[in-house]
C-alpha positions as CSV (number, residue, x, y, z in Angstrom):
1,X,0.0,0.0,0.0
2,X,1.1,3.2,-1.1
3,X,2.1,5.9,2.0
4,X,2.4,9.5,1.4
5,X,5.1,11.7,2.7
6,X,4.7,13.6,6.0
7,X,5.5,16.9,7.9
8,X,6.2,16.8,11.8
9,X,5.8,19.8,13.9
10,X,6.7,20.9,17.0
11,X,3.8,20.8,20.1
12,X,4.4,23.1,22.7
13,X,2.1,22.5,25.7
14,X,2.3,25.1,28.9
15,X,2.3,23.4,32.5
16,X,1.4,25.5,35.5
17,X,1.7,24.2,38.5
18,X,0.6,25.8,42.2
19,X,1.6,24.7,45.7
20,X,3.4,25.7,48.7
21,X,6.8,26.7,47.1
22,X,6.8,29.6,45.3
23,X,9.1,28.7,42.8
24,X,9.6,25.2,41.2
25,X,12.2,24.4,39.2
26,X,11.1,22.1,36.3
27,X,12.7,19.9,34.1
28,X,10.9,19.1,31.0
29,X,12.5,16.2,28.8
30,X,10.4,15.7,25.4
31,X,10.6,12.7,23.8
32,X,9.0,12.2,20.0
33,X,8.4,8.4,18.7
34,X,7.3,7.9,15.1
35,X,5.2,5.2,15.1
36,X,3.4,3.1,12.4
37,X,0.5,0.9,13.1
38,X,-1.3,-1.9,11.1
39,X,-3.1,-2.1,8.8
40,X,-4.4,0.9,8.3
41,X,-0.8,2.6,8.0
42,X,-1.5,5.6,10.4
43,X,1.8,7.8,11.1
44,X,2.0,9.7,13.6
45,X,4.5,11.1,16.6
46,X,3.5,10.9,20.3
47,X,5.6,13.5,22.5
48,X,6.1,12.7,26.1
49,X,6.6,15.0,28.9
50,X,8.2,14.3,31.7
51,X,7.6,17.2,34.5
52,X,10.1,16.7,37.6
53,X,10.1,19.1,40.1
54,X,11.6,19.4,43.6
55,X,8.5,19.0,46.4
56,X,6.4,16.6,43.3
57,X,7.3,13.0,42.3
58,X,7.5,13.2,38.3
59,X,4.0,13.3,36.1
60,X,4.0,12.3,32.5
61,X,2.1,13.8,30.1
62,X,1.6,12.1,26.5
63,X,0.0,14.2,23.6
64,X,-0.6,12.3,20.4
65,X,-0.6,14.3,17.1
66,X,-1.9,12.2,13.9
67,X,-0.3,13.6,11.0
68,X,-2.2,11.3,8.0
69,X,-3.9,8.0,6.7
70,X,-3.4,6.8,3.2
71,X,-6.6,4.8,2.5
72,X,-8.9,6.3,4.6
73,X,-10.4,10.3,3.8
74,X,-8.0,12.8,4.9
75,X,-9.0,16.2,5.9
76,X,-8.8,19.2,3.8
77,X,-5.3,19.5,3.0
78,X,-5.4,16.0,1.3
79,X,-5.6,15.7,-2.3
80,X,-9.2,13.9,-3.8
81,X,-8.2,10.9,-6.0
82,X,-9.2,12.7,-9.2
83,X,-7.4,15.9,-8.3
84,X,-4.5,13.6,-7.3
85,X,-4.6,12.1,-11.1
86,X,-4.9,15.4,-12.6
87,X,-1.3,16.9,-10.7
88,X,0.2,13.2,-12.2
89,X,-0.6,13.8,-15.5
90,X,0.0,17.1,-15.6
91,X,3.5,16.7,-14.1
92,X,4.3,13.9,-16.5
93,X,3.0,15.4,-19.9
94,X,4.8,19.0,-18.9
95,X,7.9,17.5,-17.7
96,X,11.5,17.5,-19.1
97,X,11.5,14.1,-19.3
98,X,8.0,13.8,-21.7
99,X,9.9,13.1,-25.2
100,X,8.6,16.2,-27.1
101,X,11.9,17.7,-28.0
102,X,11.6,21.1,-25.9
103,X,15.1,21.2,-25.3
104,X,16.2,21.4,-29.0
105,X,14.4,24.8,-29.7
106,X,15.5,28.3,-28.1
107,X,12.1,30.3,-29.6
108,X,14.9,32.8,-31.4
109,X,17.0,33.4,-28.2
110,X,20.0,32.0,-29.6
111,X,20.3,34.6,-32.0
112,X,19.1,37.2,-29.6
113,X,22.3,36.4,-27.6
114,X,24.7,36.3,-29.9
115,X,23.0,39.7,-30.7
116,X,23.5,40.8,-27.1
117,X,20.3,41.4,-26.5
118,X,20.7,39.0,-23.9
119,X,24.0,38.8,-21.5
120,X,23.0,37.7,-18.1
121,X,20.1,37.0,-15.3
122,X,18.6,40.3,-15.6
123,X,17.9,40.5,-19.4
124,X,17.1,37.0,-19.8
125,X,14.5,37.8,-17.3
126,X,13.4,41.2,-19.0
127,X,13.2,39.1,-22.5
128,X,11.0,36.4,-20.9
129,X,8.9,38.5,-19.4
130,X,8.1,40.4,-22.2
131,X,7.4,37.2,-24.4
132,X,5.4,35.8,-21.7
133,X,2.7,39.3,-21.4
134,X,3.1,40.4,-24.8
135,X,4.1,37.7,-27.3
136,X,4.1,34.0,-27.7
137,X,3.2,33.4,-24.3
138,X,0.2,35.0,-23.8
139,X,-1.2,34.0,-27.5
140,X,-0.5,30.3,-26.3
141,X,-1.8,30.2,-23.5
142,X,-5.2,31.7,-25.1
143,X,-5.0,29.0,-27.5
144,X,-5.2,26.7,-25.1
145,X,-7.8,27.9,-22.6
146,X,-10.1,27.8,-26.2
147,X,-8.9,24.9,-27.4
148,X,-9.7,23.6,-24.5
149,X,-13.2,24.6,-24.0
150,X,-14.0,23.3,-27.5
151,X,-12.6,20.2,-26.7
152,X,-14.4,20.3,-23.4
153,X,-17.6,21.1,-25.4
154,X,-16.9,18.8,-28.3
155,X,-17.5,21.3,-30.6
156,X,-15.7,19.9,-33.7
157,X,-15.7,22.7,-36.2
158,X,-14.9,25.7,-33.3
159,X,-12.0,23.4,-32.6
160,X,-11.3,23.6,-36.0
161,X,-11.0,27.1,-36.5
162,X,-8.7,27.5,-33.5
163,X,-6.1,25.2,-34.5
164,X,-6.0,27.0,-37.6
165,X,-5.6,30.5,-36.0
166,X,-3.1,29.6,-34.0
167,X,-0.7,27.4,-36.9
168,X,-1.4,31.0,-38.5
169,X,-0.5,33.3,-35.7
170,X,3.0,31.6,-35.7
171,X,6.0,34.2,-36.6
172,X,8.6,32.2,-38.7
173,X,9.5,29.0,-40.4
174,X,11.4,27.9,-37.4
175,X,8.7,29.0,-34.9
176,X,6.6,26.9,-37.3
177,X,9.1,23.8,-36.9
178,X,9.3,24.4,-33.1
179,X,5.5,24.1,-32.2
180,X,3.7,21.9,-35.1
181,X,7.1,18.9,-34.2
182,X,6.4,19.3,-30.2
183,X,2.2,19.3,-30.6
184,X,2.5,16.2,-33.1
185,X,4.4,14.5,-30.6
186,X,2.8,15.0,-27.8
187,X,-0.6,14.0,-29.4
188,X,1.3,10.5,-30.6
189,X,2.5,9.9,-27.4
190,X,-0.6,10.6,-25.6
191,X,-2.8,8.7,-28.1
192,X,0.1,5.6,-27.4
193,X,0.2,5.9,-23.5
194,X,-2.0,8.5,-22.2
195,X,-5.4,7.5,-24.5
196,X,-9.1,8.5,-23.4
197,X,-12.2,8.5,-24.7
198,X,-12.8,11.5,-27.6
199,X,-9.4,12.1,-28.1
200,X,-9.2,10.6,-31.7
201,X,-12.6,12.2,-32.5
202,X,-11.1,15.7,-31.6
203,X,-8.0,15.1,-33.5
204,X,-9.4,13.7,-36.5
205,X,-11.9,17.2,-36.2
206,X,-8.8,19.2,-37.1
207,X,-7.6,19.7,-40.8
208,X,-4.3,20.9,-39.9
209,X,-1.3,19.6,-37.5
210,X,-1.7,20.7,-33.9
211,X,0.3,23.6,-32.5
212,X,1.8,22.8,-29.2
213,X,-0.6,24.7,-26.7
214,X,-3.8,23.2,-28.8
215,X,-2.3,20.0,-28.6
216,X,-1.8,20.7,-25.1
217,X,-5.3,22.1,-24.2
218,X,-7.1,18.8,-26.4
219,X,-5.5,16.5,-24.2
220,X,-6.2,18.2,-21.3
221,X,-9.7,18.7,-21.8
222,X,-10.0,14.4,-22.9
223,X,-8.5,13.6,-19.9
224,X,-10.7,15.5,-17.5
225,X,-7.9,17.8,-15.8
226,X,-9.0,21.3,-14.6
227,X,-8.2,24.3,-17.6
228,X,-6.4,26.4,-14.4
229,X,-3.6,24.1,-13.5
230,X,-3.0,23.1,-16.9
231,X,-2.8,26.6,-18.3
232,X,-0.5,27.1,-15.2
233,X,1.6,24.1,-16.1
234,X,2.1,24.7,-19.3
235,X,3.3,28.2,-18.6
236,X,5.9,26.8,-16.4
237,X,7.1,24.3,-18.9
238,X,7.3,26.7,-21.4
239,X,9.4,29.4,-19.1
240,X,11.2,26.6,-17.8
241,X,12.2,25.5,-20.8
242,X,12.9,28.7,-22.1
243,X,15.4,29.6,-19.4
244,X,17.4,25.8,-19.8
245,X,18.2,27.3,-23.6
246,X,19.4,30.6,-21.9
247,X,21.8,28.5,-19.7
248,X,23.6,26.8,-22.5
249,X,23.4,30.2,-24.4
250,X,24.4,32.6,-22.3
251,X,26.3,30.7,-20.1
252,X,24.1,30.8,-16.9
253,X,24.5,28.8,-13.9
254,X,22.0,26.6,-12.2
255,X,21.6,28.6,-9.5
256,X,21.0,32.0,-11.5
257,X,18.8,29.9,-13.9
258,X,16.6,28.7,-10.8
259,X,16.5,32.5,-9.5
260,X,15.2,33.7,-13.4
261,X,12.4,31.3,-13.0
262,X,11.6,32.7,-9.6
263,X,11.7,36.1,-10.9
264,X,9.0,35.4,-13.8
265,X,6.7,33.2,-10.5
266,X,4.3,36.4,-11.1
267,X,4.4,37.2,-14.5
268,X,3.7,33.3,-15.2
269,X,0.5,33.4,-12.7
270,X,-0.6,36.9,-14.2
271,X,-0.4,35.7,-17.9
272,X,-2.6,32.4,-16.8
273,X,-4.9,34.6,-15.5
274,X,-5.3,36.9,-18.3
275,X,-5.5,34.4,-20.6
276,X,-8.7,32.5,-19.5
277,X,-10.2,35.9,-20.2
278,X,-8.7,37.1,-23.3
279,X,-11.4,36.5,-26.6
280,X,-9.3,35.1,-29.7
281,X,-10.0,38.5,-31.6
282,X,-7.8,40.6,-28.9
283,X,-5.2,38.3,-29.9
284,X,-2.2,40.5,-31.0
285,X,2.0,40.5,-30.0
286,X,3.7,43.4,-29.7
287,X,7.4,41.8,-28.9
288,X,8.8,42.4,-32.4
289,X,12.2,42.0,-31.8
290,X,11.5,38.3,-30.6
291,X,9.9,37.6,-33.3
292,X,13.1,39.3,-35.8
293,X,15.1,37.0,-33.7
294,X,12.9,34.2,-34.6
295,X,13.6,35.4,-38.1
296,X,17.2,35.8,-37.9
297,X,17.8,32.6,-36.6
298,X,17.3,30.7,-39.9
299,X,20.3,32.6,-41.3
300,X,22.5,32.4,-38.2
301,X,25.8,30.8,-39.3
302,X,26.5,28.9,-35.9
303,X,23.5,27.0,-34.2
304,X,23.3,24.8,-31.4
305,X,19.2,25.3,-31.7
306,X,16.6,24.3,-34.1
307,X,14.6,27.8,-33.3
């Protein structure tokens, strides 16, 4: 049986004691014992107190703290078994490790480097940023939220229309390359591994190849997982792997590439939330030199990137 991780805390319990003697002198020795009982696998840590003072024999005092179950309902904090699938997915489709071939493309950066345009932490940052509110990150993530809702909907011919905005709304050639290669394999892997009912229908609904984020949002919607988080997700995966070109590019170190990620935190959250409510007709990017970089990149005499 499965058992989840667990937190302890710390318990502190205040003892006043009255008598004769005005002042007692206590020594107070806590003692914490995990424990694990069967078969229900409950966790949990008892703390004993032992209270010795000078005119009293000793007095123990044992307070029990239950920290979780794993097959029985847990309280608020616990995850719900479909939400609980939903983070899974989500955390395997978006990762690294999901064989999409995020890592080969730098969305134009490469050439914006070699440009300087980009030199360290704090214009990588300013870059992103700007992609994220006002260029390719905001118009994917609104592809996906409708995507999504069509899929949701099973509205065929909407769903239609969207994918074929959004393989239109793409910049360059290479930008082209970069998001119709990672959409068609994450639909093929999905379809092999990840299948659910629909899914086929939805695809076979579109006449043209699946962009990335309409791949994304399709899946998504089949699979039953909540718009936010996946809208969230997929922002981070995006940033995340966004910043992971910038390290090889720039050079930046792990440590500064962790801190650029924590920089865009709000900028990600912000763009998620503007995109559920942004209509496909206020679609629009106003980062032009990202997309020149996009451009330039195809002529770029050394490349270690495909974008």
């Amino acid at each position: 049986m499965p058992m989840r991780a667990t937190r302890t805390g710390t318990m502190t319990i205040p003892i006043t004691i009255t008598g004769i003697m005005a002042t007692i002198t206590m020594i107070i020795t806590a003692m914490s014992t995990t424990i694990m009982t069967m078969p229900r696998m409950i966790m949990g840590t008892i703390t004993t107190i032992i209270t010795t003072s000078i005119a009293t024999i000793p007095t123990i005092t044992t307070a029990t703290s239950m920290l979780m179950t794993t097959n029985e309902r847990g309280g608020a904090g616990d995850l719900a078994g479909r939400e609980a699938a939903a983070l899974y997915r989500l955390m395997t489709w978006l990762s690294p490790a999901f064989p999409v071939g995020g890592f080969s493309y730098s969305s134009g950066m490469e050439w914006a480097v070699e440009a300087g345009d980009i030199t360290d932490i704090a214009t990588l940052a300013d870059w992103l940023d700007a992609m994220l509110g006002d260029g390719s990150g905001l118009c994917d993530a609104t592809f996906l939220v409708h995507a999504f809702r069509a899929a949701e909907a099973c509205e065929e011919a909407t769903l239609n229309d969207i994918a074929e905005l959004a393989a239109a709304f793409v910049p360059s050639r290479e930008r082209q390359l970069e998001t119709t290669s990672q959409g068609r394999a994450f639909i093929d892997i999905a379809r092999a591994a990840w299948d659910a009912d629909g899914l086929d229908a939805m695809v076979a609904a579109c006449s043209t190849p699946l962009v990335y984020p309409v791949a994304v949002g399709v899946v998504a919607a089949m699979h039953g997982v909540p718009l936010a988080p996946t809208l969230h997700a997929f922002l981070h995966a995006l940033v995340s792997n966004w910043i992971s070109a910038a390290s090889r590019l720039i050079p930046l170190g792990q440590t500064d590439s962790q801190r650029a990620l924590v920089r865009l935190e709000a900028a990600v959250a912000a763009t998620a939330n503007r995109a559920l409510y942004v209509t496909l007709d206020d679609l629009g990017s106003a980062t032009f030199r990202a997309d020149l970089a996009s451009l330039r990149h195809e002529a770029q005499y050394t490349r270690l990137f495909r974008s």
